[in-house]
C-alpha positions in Angstrom: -5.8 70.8 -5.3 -9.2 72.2 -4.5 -12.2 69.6 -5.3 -13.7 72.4 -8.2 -10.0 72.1 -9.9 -10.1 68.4 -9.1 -13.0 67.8 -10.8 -12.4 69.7 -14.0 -8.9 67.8 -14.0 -10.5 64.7 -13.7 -12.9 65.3 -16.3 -10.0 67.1 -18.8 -8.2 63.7 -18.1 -11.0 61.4 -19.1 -12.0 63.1 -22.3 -7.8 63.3 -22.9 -7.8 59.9 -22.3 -10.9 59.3 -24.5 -9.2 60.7 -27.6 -6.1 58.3 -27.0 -3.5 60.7 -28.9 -2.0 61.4 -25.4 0.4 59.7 -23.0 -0.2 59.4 -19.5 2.6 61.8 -19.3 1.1 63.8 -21.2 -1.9 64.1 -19.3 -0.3 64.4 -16.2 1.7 67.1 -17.3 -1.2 69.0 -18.7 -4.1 68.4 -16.1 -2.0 68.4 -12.6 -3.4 64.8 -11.6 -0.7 62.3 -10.9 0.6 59.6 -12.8 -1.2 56.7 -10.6 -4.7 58.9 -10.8 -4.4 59.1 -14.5 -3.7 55.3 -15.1 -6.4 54.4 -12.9 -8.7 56.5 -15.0 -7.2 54.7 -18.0 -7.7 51.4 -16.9 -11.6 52.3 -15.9 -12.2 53.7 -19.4 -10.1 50.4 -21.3 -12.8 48.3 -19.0 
């Protein structure tokens, strides 16, 4: 993944993870991140 489409996945992800309505499926599935990316995000937001 090219770092432009890397950072708009990462910031999709965070404001996905923000809302909470998603899984981490879900997010995966709909930003191209992987699963442990996506969780580690998660855990950073939950604090």
């Amino acid at each position: 993944m090219k770092a432009e489409a890397k950072e708009r996945a990462t910031k999709n992800a965070l404001r996905m993870i923000k809302r909470g309505n998603l899984t981490i499926e879900e997010i995966v599935e709909y930003t191209g991140l992987t699963e442990e990316e996506v969780r580690e995000y998660a855990e950073l937001i939950a604090g």
